[in-house]
C-alpha positions, 0 to 999 in steps of 0.5 A, a space after each residue: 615512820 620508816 622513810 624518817 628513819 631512812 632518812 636519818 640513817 641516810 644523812 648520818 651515813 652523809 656526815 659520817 662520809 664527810 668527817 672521815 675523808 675520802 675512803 668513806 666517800 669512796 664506800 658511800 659512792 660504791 654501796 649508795 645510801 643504804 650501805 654495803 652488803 653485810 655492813 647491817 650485819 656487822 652493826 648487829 654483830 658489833 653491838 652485840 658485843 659491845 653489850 657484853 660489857 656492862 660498863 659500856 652501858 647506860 650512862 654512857 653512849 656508845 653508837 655504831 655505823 659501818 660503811 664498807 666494813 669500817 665500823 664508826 665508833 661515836 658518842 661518849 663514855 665516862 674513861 679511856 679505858 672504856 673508850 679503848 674497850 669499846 674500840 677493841 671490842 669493835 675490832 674483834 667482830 667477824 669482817 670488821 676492816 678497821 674501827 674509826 672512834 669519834 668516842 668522847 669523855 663525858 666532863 663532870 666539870 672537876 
């Protein structure tokens, strides 16, 4: 079960390095699959953080991945402003370098 969630992890380490351009590869090349030092914590951080907000919970999704100190901001929530929010909350945590948001708004088709 682990080497599956490695290799989950891995290839969304991949993707994220692919669709944000040459500094994220640059940071995969440097720290390898497993990421750079520190970048757990600062998930771990980020998250906790994030959880602090109840309007960033269930429905909505907000997933996070850091590579080299840049924190990946991706899935959905239902506003802008909690989109802003969760990019702001991101930036606030210790070591973050910059926040990438891929954060979508959810469509109720109206």
């Amino acid at each position: 079960m682990r080497a599956r969630c490695l290799s989950s992890l891995s290839a969304l380490t991949i993707l994220l390095a692919c669709l944000t351009g040459c500094a994220a590869y640059d940071a995969y090349r440097k720290c390898g699959l497993r990421g750079c030092p520190g970048d757990t914590q600062i998930d771990a951080q980020v998250r906790a953080l994030l959880d602090q907000h109840p309007a960033l919970r269930a429905p909505n999704h907000v997933y996070v991945q850091t590579l080299d100190g840049v924190v990946y901001l991706s899935g959905q929530v239902a506003t802008g402003l909690q989109r802003a929010t969760a990019e702001s909350v991101a930036g606030a945590a210790p070591d973050v370098r910059r926040v990438v948001s891929t954060i979508s708004l959810t469509y109720e088709g109206r």
